[in-house]
N, CA and C atoms as an extended XYZ file, in Angstrom:
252
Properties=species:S:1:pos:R:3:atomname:S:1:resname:S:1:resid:I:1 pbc="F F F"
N        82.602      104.447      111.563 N   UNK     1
C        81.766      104.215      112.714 CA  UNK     1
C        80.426      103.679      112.225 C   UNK     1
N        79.983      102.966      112.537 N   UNK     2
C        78.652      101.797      112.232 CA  UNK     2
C        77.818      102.826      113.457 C   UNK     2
N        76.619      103.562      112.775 N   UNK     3
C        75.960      104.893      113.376 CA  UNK     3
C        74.738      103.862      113.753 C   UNK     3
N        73.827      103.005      112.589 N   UNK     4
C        72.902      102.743      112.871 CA  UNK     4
C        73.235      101.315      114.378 C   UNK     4
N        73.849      100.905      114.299 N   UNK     5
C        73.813      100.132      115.975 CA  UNK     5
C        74.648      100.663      116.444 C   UNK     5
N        75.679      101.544      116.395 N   UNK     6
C        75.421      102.834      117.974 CA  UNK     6
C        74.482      103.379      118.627 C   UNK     6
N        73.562      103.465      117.325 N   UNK     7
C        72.531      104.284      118.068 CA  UNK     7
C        71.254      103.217      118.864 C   UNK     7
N        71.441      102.032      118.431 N   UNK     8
C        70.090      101.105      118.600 CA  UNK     8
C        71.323      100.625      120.560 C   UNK     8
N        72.221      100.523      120.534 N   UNK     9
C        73.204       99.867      121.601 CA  UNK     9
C        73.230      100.446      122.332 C   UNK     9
N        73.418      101.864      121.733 N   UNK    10
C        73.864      103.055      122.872 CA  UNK    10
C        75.401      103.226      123.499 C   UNK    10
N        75.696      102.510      122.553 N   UNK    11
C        77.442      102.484      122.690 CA  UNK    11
C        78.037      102.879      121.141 C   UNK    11
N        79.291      103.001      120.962 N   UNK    12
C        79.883      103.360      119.961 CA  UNK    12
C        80.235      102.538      119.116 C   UNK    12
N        80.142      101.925      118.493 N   UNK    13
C        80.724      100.840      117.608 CA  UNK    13
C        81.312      101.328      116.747 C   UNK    13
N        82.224      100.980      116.004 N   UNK    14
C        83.119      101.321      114.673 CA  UNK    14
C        83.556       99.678      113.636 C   UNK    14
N        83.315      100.319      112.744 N   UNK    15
C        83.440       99.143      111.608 CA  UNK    15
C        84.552       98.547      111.110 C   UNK    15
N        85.332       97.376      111.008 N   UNK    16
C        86.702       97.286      110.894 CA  UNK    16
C        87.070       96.934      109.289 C   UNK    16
N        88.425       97.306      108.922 N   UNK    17
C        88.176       97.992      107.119 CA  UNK    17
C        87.880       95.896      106.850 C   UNK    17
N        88.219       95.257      107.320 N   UNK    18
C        87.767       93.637      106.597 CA  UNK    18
C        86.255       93.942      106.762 C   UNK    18
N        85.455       93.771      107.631 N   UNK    19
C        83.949       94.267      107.750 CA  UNK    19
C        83.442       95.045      106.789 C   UNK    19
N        84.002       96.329      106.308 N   UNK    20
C        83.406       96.779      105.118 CA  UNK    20
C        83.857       96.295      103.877 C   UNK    20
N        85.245       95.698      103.838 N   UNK    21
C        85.819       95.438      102.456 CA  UNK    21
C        84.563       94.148      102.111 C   UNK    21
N        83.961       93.705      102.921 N   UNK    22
C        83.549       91.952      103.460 CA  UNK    22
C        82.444       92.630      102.850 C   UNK    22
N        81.643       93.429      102.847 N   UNK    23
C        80.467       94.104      102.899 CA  UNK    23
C        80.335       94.665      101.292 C   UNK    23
N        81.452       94.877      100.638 N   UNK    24
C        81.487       95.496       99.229 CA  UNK    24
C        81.288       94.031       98.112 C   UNK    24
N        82.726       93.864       98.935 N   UNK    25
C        83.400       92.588       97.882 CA  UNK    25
C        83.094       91.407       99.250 C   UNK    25
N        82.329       90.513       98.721 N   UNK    26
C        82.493       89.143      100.112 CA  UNK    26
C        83.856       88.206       99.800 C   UNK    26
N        83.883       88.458       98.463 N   UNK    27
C        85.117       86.802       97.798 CA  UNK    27
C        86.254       87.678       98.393 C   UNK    27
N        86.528       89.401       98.435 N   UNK    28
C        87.874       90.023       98.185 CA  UNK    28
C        88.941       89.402       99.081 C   UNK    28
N        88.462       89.099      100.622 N   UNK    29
C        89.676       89.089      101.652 CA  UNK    29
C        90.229       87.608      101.557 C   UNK    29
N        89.120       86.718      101.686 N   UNK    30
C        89.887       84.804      101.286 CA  UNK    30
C        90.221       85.133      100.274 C   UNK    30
N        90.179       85.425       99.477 N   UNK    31
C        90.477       85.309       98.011 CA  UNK    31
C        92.219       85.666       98.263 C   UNK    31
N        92.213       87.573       98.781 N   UNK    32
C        93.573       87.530       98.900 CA  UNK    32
C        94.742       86.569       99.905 C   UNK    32
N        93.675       86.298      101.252 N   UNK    33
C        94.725       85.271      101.770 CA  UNK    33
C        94.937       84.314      101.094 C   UNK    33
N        93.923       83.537      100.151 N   UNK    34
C        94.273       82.437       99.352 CA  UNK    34
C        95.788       82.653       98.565 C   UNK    34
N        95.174       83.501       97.961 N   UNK    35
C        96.942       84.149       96.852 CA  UNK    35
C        98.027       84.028       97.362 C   UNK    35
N        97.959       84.931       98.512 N   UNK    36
C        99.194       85.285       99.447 CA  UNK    36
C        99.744       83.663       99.974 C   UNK    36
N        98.861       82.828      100.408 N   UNK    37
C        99.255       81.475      101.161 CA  UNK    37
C        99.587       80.510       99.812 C   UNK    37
N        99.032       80.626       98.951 N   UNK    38
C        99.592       79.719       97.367 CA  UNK    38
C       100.854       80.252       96.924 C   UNK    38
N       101.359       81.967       97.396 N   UNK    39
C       102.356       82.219       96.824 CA  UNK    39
C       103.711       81.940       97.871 C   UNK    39
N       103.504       81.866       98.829 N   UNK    40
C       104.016       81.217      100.007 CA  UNK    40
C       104.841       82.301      100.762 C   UNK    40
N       103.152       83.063      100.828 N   UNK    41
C       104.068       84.813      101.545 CA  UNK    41
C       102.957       84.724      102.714 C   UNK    41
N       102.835       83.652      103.988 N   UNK    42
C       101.749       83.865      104.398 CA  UNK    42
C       102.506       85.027      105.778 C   UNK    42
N       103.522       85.276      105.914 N   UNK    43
C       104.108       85.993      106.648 CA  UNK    43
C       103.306       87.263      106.230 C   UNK    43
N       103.349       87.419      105.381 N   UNK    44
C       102.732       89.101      104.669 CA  UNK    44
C       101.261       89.208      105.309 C   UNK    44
N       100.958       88.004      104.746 N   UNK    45
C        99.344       88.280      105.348 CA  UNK    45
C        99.321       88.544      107.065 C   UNK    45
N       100.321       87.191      107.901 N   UNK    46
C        99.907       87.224      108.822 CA  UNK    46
C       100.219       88.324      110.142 C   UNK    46
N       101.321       88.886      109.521 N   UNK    47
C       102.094       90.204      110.430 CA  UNK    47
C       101.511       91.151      109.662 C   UNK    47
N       101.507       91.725      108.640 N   UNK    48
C       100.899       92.811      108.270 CA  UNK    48
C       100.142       93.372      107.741 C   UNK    48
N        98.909       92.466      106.853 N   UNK    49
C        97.680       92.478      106.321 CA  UNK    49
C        96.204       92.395      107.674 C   UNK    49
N        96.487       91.311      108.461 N   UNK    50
C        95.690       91.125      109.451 CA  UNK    50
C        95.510       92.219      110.792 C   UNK    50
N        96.364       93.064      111.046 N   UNK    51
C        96.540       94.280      111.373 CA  UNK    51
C        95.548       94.856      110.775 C   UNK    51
N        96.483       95.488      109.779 N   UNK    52
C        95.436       96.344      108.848 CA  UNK    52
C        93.566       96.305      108.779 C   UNK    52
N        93.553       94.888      108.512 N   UNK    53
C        92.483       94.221      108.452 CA  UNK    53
C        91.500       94.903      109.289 C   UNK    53
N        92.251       95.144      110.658 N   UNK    54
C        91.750       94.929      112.014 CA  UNK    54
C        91.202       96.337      112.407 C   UNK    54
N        91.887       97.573      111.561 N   UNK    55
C        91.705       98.895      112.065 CA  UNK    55
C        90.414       99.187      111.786 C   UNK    55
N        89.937      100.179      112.254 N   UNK    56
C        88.639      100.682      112.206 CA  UNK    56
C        88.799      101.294      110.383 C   UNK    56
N        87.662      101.293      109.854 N   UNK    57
C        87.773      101.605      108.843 CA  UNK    57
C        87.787      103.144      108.176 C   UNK    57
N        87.129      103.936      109.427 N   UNK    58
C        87.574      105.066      109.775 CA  UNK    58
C        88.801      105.942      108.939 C   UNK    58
N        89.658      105.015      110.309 N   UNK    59
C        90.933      105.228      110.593 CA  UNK    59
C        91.762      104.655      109.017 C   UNK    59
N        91.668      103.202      108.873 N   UNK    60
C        92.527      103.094      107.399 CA  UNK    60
C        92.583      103.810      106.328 C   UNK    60
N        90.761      104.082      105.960 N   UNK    61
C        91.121      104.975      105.173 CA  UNK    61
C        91.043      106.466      104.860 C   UNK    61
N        91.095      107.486      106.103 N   UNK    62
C        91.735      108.776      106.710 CA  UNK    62
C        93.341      108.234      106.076 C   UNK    62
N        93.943      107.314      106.346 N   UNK    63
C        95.250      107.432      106.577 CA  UNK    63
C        95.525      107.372      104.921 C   UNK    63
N        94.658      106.544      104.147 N   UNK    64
C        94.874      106.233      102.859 CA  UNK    64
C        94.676      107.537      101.926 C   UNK    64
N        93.587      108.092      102.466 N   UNK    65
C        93.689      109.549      102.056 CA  UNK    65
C        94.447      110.708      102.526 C   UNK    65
N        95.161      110.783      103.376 N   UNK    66
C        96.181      111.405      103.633 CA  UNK    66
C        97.555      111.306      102.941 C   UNK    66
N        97.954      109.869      102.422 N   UNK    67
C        99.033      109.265      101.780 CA  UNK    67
C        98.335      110.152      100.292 C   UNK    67
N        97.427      109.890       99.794 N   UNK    68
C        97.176      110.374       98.555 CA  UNK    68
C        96.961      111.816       98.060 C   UNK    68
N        96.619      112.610       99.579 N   UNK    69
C        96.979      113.966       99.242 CA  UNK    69
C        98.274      114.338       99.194 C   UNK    69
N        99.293      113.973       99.902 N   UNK    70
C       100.651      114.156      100.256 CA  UNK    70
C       101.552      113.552       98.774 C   UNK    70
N       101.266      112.485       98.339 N   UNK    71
C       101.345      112.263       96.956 CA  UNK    71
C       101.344      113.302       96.124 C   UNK    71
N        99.636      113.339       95.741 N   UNK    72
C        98.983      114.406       94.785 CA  UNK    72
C        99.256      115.977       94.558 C   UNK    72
N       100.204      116.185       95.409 N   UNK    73
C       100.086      117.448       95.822 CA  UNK    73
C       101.202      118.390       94.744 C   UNK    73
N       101.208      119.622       94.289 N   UNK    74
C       102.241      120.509       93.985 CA  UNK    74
C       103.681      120.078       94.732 C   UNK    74
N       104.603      120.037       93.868 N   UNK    75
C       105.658      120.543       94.920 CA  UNK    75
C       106.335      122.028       95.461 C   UNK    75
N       106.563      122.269       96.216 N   UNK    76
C       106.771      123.471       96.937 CA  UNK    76
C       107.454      124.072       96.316 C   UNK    76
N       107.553      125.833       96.011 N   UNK    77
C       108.441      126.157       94.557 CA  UNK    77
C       109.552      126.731       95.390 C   UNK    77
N       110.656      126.995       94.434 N   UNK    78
C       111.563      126.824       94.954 CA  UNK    78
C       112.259      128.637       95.302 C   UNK    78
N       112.679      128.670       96.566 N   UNK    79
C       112.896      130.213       96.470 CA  UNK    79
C       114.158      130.635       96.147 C   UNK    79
N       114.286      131.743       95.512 N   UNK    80
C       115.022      132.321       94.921 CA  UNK    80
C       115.224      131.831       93.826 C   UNK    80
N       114.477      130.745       93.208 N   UNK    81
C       114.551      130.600       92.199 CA  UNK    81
C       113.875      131.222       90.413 C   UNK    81
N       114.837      131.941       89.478 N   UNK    82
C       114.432      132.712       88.824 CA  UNK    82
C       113.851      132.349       87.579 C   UNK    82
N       112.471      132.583       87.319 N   UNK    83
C       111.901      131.728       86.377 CA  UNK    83
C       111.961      132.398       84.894 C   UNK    83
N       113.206      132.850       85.070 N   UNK    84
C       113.307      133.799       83.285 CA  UNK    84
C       114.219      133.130       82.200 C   UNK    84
């Protein structure tokens, strides 16, 4: 959520993850459509990168950190199982 012009607007605004990726790295996002369209996968970019692109940044990466706890995690031990 982009706080400082919510608050100047008085409305809610939220930041979309290209907007911040745009904001870190400026070359990162042409750069990757460039790749993707030289490698002749512009399908990739255009159904399912540009989406992405599009979500609040929030939201992408909540979800990216959720994938990485669920990853990271112990696995569940096993019952009745005898560890002697």
């Amino acid at each position: 959520m982009d706080v400082s012009h919510s608050v100047i607007s008085g409305e809610i605004r939220v930041t979309p993850l290209r907007g911040m990726i745009s904001g870190l790295a400026p070359a990162a996002v042409p750069r990757l459509e460039a790749f993707l369209h030289g490698h002749e996968r512009p399908f990739l970019w255009e159904t399912f990168l540009q989406g992405i692109l599009r979500l609040p940044a929030c939201v992408s990466l909540s979800a990216a950190g959720f994938v990485a706890m669920r990853l990271g995690r112990k696995p569940a031990p096993k019952f009745g199982f005898s560890s002697r």
